[in-house]
C-alpha positions in Angstrom: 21.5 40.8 -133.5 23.2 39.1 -130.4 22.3 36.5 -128.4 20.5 38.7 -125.4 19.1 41.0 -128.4 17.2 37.9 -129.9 16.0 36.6 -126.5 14.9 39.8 -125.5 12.8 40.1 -128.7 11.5 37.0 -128.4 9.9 38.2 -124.9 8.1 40.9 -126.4 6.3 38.1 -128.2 5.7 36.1 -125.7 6.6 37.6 -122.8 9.3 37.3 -120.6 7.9 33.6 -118.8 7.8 31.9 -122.4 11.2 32.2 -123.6 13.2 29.7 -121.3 17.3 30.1 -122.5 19.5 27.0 -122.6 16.5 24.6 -121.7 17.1 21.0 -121.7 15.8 19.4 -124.4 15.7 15.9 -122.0 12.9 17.8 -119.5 10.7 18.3 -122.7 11.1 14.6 -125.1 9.4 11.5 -123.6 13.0 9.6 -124.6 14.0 11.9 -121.2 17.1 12.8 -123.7 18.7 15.7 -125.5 20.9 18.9 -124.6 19.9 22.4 -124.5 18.1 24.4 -126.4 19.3 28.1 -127.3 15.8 29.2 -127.0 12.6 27.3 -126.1 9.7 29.5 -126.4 6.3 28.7 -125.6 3.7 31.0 -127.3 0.4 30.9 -126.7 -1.7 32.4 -129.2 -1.6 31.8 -132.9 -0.5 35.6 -133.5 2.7 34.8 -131.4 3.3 31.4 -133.2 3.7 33.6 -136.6 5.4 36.5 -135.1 8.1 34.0 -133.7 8.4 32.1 -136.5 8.7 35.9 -139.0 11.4 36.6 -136.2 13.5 33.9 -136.8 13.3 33.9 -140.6 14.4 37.6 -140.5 16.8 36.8 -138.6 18.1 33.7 -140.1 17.7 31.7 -136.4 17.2 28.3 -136.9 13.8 27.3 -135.7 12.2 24.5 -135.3 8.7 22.9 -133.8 8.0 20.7 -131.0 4.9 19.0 -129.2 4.8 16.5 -126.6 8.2 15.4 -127.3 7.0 12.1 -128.0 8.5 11.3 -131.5 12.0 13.1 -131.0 15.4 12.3 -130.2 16.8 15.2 -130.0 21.1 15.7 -130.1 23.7 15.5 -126.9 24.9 18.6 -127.4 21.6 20.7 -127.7 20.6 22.4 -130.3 21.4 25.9 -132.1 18.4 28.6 -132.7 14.8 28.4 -131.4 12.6 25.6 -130.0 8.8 26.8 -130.5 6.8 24.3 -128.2 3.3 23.4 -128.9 2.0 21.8 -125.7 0.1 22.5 -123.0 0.5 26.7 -123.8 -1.4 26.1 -127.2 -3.9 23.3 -126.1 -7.6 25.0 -127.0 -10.4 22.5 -128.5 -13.6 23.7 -128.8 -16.8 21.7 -130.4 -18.2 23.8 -133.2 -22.0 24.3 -134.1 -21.8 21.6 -136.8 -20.6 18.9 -134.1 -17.2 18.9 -135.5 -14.2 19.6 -132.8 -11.5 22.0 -133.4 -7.7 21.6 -131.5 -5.1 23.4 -131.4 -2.1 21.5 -132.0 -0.8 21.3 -128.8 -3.4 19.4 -127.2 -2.2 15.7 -126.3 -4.3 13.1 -128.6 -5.4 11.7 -125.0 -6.9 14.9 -124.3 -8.6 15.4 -127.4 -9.9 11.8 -127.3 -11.6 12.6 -123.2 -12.7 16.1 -124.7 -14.9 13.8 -127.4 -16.1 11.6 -124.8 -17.4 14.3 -122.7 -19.1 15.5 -125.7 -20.5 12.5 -126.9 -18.4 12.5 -130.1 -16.8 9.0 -130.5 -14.0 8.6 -133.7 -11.2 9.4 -132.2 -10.8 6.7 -129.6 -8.2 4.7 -131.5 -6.3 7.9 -131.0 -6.6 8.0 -127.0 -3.1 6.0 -126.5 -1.4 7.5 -128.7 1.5 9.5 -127.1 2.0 13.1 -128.7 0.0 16.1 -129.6 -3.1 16.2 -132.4 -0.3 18.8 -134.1 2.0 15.7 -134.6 -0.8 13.2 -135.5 -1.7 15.3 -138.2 1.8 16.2 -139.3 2.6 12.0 -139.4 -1.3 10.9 -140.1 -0.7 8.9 -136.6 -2.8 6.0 -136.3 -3.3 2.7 -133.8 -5.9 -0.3 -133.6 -7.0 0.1 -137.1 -7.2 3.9 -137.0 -5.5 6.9 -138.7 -5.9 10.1 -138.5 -6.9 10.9 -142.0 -9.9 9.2 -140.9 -11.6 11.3 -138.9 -10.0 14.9 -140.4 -11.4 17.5 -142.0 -8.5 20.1 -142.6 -5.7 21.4 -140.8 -4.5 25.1 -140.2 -0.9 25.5 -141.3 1.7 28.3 -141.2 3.4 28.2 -144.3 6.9 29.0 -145.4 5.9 32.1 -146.7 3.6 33.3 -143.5 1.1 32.4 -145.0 -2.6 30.9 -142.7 -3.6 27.9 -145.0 -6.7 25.6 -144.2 -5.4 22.6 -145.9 -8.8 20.3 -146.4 -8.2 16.4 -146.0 -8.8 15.6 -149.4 -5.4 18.4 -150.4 -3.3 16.7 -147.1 -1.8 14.3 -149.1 -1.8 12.0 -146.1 -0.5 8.7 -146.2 1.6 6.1 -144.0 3.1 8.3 -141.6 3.3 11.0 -144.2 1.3 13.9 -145.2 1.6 17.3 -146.9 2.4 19.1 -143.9 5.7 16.9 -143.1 6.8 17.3 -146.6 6.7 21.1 -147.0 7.9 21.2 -143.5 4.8 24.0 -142.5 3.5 24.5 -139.0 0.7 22.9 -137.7 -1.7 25.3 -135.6 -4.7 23.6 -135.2 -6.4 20.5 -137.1 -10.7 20.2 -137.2 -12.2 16.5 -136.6 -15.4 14.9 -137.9 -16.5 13.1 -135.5 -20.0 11.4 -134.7 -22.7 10.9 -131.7 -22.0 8.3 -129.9 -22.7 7.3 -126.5 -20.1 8.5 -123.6 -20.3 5.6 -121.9 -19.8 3.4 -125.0 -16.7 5.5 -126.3 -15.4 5.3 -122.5 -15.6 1.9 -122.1 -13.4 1.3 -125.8 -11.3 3.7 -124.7 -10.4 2.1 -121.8 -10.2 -1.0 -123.3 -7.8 0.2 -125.5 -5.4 1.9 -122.6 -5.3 -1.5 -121.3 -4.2 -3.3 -124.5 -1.7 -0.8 -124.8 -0.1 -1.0 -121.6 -0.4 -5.1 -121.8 2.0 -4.8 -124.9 4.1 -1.9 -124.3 6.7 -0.8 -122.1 5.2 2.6 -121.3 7.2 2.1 -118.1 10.3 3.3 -119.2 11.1 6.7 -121.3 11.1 6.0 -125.2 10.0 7.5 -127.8 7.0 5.7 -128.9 7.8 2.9 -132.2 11.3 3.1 -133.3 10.5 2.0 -136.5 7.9 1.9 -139.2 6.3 -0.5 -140.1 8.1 -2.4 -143.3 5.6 -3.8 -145.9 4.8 -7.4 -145.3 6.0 -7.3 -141.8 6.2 -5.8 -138.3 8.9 -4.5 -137.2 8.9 -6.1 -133.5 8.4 -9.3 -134.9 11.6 -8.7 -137.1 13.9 -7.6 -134.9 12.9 -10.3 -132.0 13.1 -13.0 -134.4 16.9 -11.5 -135.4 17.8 -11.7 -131.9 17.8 -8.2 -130.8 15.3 -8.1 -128.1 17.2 -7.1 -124.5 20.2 -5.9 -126.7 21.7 -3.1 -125.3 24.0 -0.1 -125.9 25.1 2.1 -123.2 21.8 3.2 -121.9 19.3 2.6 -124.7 18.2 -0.8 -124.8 15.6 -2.7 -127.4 12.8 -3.5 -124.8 12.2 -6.5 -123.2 8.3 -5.8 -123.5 7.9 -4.8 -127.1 10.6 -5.3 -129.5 9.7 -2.0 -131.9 10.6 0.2 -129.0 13.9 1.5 -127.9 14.1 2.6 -124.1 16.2 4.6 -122.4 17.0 2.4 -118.9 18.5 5.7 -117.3 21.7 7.7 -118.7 20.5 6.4 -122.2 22.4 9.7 -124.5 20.9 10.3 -128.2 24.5 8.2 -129.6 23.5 5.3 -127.6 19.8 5.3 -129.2 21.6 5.9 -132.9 24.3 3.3 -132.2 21.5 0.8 -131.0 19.2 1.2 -134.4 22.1 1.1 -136.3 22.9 -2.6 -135.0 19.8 -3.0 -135.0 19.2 -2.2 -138.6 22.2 -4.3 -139.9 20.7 -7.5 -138.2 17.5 -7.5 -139.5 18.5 -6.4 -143.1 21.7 -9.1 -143.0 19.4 -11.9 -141.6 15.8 -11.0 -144.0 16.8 -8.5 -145.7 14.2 -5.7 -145.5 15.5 -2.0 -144.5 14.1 -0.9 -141.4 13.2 3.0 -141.1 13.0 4.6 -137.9 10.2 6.4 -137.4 11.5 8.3 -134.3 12.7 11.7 -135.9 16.2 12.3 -135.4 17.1 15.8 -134.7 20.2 17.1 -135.5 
């Protein structure tokens, strides 16, 4: 199948207005870096999400799944294949009869965090600053001020590798410090259900704001990044470790180890995905030459 022959398939999933050709990956990551996409498509229903993802297997396109862009650095020179965006197109949440709350996993954790408020469902407040979709915090168990998302879930919808709808319950997730079942089997995440409990809007409100302005006290949410550059090493912090081996301010090209926060990588303008690589790479060698623990990055690094 050629190029137009894809793309034009693709429509007749989605339609026409959801298939975007050559799109670049910089207007959709929160780095504010990466070249085009082939294809970015942006279904909107779960039947699409599945009929896209058959189409590309059939076709052997290389596919792969984005949110919010949060956690990404995606290549320079684009990408091969489709994009399938999760964001704002795929962004439902509902409060069931039981009081638990139901997302699809394009809706933004900030979202999902308001959406409990309004219902008087507090839990999910730690969540409220976190950047990214509840599709990635499930896929990575996100988690901030003492929270997780394993948590407060109950399952998670995934499409698998063989097309197949599986409700994956909490206690089968495998979840674990930024890892669960989902990220190792590499299966879609369509929506994710949350136990939540009563609680008082006003109360949840007021710790949610609270926690906002923590965040944005410590972290330089000023200036694209993605999020943490690294995970957290046992025994340590990260930031602490790489301020202490003299890296804060340290800059390559555009990418830069912040000023602010030492764990986060910021693009200062004109950053490209090589600076950000060459910059946790130095990075990296200082801090395991001078304590000796390996940092991971936590960022995922397309390619």
């Amino acid at each position: 199948m050629n190029g137009s022959g894809f793309g034009s398939k693709l429509a007749e999933i989605v339609g026409s207005d959801g298939v975007l050709a050559d799109e670049p990956l910089a207007a959709h990551t929160t780095f504010k870096i990466g070249g085009p996409a082939q294809w970015l498509v942006l279904p909107r229903t779960e039947q699409q999400v599945v009929a896209v993802v058959a189409l590309c297997r059939e076709a052997g396109v290389p596919w792969r799944v984005l949110g919010a862009g949060s956690n990404v650095l995606a290549p320079d020179e684009g990408l091969p294949g489709v994009v399938v965006k999760l964001a704002q197109n795929f962004a439902g949440a509902e409060v069931l009869p039981g009081g638990e709350l139901r997302a699809q996993a394009g809706a933004t954790n900030e979202a999902v965090a308001a959406f409990a408020c309004e219902n008087g469902l507090s839990g999910y407040e730690f969540a409220c600053g976190i950047p990214g979709t509840i599709g990635g915090a499930a896929y990575m168990n996100a988690g901030a001020y003492d929270g997780q998302f394993s948590d407060v879930c109950v399952s998670v919808r995934c499409l698998t590798d063989e097309g197949e709808i599986l409700e994956v319950p909490v206690g089968q997730a495998q979840f674990g410090y930024r890892h669960s079942l989902m990220m190792e089997k590499g299966w879609v995440i369509l929506e994710a259900t949350l136990g939540l409990r009563p609680g008082s809007a006003a109360e949840i409100l007021t710790r949610m704001d609270d926690l906002r302005r923590r965040r944005e006290e410590k972290q330089p949410l000023e200036m694209p990044s993605a999020g943490s550059t690294f995970k957290r090493p046992e025994g340590h912090f990260a930031g602490k470790l790489i301020q202490d081996a003299g890296c804060q301010g340290r800059r390559v090209g555009g990418a830069q180890v912040s000023e602010k926060h030492a764990g986060f990588v910021v693009n200062t303008g004109g950053a490209t995905a090589q600076d950000v690589l060459a910059l946790i790479a130095e990075v990296q060698m200082e801090v395991k030459t001078q304590f000796g623990v390996d940092l991971e990055p936590e960022v995922r690094l397309w390619e």
